[in-house]
LOLOBA-174899 format. One record per residue (C-alpha): residue in three letters; x, y, z. Coordinates in pm, 1 decimal, always signed. Example, Ala and Ser with C-alpha at 12.3 -4.5 7.8 and 13.67 -1.06 7.14 Angstrom:
{atom "Ala",{+1230.0,-450.0,+780.0}}
{atom "Ser",{+1367.0,-106.0,+714.0}}
END
This chain:
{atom "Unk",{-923.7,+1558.8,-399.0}}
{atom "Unk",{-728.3,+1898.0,-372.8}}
{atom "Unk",{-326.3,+1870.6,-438.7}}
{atom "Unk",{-241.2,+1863.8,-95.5}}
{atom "Unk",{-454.1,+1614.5,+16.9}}
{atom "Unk",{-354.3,+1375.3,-296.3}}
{atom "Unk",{+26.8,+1454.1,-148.3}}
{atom "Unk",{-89.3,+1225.8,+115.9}}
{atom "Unk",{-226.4,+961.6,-92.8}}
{atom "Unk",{+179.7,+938.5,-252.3}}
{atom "Unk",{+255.6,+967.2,+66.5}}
{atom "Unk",{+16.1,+653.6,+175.5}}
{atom "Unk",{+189.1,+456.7,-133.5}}
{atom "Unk",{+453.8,+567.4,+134.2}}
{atom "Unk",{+542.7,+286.6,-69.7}}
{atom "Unk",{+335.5,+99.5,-262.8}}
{atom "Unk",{+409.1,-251.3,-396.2}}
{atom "Unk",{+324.9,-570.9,-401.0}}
{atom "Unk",{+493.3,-923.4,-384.8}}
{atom "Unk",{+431.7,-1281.3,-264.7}}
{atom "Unk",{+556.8,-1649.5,-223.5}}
{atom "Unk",{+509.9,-1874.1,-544.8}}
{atom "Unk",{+177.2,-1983.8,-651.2}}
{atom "Unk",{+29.4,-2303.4,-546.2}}
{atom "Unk",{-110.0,-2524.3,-804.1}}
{atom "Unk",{-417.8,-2633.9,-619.5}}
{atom "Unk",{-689.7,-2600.6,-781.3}}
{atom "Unk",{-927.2,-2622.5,-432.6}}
{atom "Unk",{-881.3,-2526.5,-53.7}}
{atom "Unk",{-1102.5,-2704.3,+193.3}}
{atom "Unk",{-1149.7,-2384.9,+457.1}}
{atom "Unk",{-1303.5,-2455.6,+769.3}}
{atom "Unk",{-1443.8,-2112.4,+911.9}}
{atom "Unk",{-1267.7,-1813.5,+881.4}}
{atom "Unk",{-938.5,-1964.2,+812.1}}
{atom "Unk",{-784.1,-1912.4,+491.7}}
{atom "Unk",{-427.4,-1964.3,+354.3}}
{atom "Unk",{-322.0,-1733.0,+203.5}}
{atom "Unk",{+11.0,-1715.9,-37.7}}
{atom "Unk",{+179.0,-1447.5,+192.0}}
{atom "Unk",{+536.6,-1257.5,+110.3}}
{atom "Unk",{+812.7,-1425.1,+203.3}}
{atom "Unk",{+1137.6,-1192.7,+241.0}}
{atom "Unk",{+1383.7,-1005.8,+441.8}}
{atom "Unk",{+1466.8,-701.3,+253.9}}
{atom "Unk",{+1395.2,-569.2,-104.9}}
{atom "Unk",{+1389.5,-273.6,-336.1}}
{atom "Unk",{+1152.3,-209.5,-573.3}}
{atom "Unk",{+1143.7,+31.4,-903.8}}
{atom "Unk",{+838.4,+194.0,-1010.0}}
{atom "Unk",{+646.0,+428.0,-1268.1}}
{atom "Unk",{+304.3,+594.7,-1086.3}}
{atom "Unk",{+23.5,+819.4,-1214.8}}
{atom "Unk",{-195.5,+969.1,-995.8}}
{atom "Unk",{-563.5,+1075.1,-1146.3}}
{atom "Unk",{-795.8,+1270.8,-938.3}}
{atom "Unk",{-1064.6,+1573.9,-1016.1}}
{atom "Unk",{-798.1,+1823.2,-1089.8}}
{atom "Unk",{-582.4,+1638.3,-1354.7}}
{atom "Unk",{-340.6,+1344.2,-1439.3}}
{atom "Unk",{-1.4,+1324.5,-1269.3}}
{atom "Unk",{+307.8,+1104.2,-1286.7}}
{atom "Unk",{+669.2,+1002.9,-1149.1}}
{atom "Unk",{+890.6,+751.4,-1065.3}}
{atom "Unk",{+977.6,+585.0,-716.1}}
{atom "Unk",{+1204.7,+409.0,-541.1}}
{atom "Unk",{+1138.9,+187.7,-236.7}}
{atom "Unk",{+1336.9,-16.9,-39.9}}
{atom "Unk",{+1194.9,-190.7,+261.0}}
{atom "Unk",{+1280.8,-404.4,+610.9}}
{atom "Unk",{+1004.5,-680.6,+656.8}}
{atom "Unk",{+784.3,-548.9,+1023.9}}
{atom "Unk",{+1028.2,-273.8,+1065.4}}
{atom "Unk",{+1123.7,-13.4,+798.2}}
{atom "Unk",{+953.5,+170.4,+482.4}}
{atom "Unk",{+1208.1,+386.7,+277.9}}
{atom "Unk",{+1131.9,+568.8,-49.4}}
{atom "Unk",{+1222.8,+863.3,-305.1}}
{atom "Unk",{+1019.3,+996.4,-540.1}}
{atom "Unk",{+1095.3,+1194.5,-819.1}}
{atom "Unk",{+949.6,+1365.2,-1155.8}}
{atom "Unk",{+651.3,+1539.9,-1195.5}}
{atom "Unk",{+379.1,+1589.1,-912.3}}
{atom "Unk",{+531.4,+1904.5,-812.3}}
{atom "Unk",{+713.5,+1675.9,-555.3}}
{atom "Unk",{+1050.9,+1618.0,-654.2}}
{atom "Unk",{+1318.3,+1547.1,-418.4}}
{atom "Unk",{+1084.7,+1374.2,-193.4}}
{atom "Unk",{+1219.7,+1129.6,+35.3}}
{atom "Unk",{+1048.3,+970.9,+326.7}}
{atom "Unk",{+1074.7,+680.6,+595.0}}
{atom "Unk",{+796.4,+470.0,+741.6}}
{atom "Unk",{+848.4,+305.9,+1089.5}}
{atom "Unk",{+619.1,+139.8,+1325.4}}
{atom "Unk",{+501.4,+432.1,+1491.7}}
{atom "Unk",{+536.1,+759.3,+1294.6}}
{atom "Unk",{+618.1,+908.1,+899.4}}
{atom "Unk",{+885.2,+1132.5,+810.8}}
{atom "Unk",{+926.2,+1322.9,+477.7}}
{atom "Unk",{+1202.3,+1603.7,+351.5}}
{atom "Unk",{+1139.8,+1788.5,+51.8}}
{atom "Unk",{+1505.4,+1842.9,-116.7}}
{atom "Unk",{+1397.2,+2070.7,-373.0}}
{atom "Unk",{+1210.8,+2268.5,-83.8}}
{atom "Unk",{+1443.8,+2261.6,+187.6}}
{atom "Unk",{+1131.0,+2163.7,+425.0}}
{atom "Unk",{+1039.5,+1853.0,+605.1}}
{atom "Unk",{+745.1,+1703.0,+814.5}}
{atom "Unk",{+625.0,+1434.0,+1076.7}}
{atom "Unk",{+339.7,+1273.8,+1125.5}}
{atom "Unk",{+208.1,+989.0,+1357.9}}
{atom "Unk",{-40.5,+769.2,+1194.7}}
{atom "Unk",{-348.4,+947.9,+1319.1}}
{atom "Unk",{-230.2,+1287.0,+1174.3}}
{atom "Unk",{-183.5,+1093.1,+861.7}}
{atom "Unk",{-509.4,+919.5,+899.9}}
{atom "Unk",{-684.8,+1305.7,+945.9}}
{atom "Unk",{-506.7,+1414.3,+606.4}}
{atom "Unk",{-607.9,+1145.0,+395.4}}
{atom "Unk",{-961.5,+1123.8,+551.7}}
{atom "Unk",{-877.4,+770.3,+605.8}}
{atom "Unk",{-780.0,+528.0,+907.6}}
{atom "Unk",{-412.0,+366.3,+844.4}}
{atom "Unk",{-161.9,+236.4,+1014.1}}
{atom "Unk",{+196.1,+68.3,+923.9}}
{atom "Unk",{+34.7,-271.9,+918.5}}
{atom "Unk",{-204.2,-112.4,+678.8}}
{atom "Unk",{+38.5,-3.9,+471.7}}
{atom "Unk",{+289.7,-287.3,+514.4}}
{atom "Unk",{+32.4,-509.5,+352.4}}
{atom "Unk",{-41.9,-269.1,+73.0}}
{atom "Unk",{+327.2,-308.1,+16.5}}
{atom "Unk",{+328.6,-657.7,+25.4}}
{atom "Unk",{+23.2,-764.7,-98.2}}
{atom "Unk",{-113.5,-930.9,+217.9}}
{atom "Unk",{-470.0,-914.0,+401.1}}
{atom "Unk",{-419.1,-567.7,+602.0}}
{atom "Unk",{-546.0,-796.6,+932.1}}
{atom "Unk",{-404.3,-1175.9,+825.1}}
{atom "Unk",{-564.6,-1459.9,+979.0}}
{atom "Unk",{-564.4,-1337.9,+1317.8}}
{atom "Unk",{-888.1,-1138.4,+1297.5}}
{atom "Unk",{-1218.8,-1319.6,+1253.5}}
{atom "Unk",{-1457.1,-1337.7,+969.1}}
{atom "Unk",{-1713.2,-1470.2,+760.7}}
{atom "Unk",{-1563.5,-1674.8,+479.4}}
{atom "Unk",{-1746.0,-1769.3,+123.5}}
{atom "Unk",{-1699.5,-1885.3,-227.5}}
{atom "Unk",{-1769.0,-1663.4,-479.3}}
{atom "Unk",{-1697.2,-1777.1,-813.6}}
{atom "Unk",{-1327.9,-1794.3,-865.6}}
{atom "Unk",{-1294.0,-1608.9,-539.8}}
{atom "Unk",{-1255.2,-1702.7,-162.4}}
{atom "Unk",{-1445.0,-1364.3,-16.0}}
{atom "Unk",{-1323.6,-1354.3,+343.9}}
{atom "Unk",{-1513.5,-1039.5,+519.9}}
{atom "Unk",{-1329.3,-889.9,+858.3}}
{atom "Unk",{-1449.1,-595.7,+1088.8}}
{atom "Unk",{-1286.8,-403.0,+1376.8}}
{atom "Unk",{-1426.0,-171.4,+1529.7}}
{atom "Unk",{-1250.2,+116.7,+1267.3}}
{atom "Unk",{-1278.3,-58.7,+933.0}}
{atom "Unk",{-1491.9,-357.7,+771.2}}
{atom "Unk",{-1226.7,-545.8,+546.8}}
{atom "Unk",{-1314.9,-708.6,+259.2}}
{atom "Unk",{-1067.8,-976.9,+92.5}}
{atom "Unk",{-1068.1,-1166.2,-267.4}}
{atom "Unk",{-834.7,-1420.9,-268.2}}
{atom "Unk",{-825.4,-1604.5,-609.1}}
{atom "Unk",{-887.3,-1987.1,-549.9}}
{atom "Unk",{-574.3,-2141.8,-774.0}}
{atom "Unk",{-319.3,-1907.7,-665.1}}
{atom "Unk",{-433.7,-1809.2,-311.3}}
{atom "Unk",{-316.6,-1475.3,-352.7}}
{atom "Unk",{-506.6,-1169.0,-295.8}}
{atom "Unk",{-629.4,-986.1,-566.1}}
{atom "Unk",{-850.1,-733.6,-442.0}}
{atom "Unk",{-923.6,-592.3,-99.0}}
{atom "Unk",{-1169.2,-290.7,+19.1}}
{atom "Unk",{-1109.5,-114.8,+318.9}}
{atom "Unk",{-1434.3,+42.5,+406.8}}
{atom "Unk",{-1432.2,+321.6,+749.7}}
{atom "Unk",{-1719.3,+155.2,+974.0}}
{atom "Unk",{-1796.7,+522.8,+1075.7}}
{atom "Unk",{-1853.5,+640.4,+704.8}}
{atom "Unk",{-1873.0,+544.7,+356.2}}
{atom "Unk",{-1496.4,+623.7,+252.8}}
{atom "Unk",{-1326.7,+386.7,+123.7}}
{atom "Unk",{-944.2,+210.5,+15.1}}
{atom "Unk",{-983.9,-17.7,-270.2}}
{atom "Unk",{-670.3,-228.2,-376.1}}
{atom "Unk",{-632.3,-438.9,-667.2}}
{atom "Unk",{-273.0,-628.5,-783.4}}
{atom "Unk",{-306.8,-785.8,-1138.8}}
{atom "Unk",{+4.1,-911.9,-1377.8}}
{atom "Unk",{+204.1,-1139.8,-1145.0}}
{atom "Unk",{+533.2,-1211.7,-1291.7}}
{atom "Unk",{+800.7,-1500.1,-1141.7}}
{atom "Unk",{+1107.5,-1285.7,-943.4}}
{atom "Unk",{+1356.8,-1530.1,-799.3}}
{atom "Unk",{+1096.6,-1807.0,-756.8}}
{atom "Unk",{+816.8,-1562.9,-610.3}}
{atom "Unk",{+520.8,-1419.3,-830.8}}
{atom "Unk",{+482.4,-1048.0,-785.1}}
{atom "Unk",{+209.1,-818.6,-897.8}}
{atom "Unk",{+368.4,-596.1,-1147.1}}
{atom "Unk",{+76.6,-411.1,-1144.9}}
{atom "Unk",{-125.9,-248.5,-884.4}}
{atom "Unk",{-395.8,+16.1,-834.7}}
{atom "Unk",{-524.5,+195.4,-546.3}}
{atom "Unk",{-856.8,+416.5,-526.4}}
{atom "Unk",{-942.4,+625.4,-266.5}}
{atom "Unk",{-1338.3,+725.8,-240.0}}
{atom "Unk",{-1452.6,+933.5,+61.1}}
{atom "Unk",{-1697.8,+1235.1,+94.2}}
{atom "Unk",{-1548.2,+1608.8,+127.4}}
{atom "Unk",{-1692.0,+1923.5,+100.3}}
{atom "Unk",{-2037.1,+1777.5,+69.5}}
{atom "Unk",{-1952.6,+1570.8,-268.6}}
{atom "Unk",{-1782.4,+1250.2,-342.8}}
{atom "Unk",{-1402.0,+1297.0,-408.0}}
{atom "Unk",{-1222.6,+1000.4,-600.1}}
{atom "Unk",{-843.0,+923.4,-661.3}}
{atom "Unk",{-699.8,+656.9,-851.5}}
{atom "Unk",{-319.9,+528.5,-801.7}}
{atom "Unk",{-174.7,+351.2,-1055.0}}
{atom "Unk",{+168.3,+177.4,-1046.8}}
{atom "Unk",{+334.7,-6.8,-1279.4}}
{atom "Unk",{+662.6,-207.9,-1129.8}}
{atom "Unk",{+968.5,-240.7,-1383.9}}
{atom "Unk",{+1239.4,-375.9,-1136.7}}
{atom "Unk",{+1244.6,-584.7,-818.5}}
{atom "Unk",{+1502.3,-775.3,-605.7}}
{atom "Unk",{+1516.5,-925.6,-298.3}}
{atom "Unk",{+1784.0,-947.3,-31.4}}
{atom "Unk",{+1885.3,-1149.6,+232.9}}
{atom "Unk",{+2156.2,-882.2,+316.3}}
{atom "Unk",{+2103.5,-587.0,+454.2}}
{atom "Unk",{+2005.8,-269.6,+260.6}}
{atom "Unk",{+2086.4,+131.8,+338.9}}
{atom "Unk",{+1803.8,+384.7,+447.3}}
{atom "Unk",{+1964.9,+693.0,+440.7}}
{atom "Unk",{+1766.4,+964.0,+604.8}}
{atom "Unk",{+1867.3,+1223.9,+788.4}}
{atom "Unk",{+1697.5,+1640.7,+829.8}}
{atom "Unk",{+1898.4,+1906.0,+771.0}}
{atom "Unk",{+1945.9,+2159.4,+1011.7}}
{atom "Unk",{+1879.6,+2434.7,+772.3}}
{atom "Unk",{+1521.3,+2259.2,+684.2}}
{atom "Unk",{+1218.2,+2424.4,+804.2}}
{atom "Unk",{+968.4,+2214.1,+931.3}}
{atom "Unk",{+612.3,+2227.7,+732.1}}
END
């Protein structure tokens, strides 16, 4: 994956982070069908510090981000450090993504199929919303084909853009892994949360990766997304998103 296109992939972490309501301590789930459920976030507002490093063909990367977020509504972040991208602050709403480079004096705008285009990838803000929180990117609402694999409930979802893939660990009910695979083509989202820690009676992954697989320029391009959490709250109040463009800024 070139540099600019891995740009998009930070942007795509748009936020990236994961959280959810405290594990249950049942050891089985009777599931009838397609319905599963599922340990899903509980909150109004939080914030959320982070270390990332960003590996693709060209080299290693890293920084630090801050995200603060509005549950269905609101996506805010900064990041800052290396990745040739510092200054960067951006806000995700329902329908469109908006970045200014401070360092750059520049800023940009993109609805979700422009974004989609860049990253070679279909997403949306419930797409990313879930990679935030941890959640299956379609919930119960969508139908699938439900199984037991191991220590796994594997619930499989397609639309008519993506076949979803879910592993939901059978103590916890939390998910642990989901692939996002294009129906149209072999590219593919893989997300995995591991090291849940207890935050104000919630277990959040403090650690999460996301890869990004899809064919360009006749060859198989692969980037991996680490990020390692080191401080989360949650809020009831509340919280600032301050965004606002310049005049001076030039638009990219």
């Amino acid at each position: 994956m070139n540099r600019k296109a891995s740009f998009y992939l930070l942007i795509l972490w748009a936020t990236v982070t994961s959280c959810s309501k405290k594990l249950s301590t049942t050891d089985t789930r009777d599931v009838e069908g397609a319905k599963l459920e599922v340990n899903d976030v509980d909150f109004d507002y939080f914030t959320i510090k982070s270390k990332i490093s960003l590996v693709d063909q060209e080299k290693k990367q890293n920084a630090t981000s801050l995200i603060r977020m509005k549950k269905d509504s609101i996506i805010w972040f900064n990041l800052s450090g290396a990745l040739g991208i510092q200054g960067l602050r951006g806000i995700l709403t329902v329908d469109s993504v908006k970045i200014i480079n401070r360092v750059e004096k520049t800023y940009s705008r993109w609805t979700y199929k422009e974004l989609s285009e860049q990253l070679n990838f279909d997403v949306d803000f419930q797409i990313i919303q879930s990679m935030v929180v941890g959640n299956m990117p379609r919930g119960n609402e969508l139908p699938g084909n439900l199984e037991k694999v191991e220590n796994s409930y594997v619930l499989k979802q397609n639309t008519s853009d993506l076949h979803i893939t879910n592993y939901v660990n059978i103590n916890s009910l939390k998910v642990e892994k989901v692939d996002l695979r294009e129906a149209n083509s072999e590219n593919m989202l893989t997300m995995t949360y591991k090291d849940f820690q207890l935050v104000d009676e919630q277990f959040f992954p403090f650690f999460c990766n996301f890869s990004l697989n899809y064919r360009g320029n006749n060859k198989n391009v692969i980037t991996d997304l680490a990020i390692n959490h080191n401080k989360v709250e949650f809020s009831e109040k509340p919280l600032k998103f301050p965004f606002n463009v310049p005049n001076k800024y030039e638009r990219n």
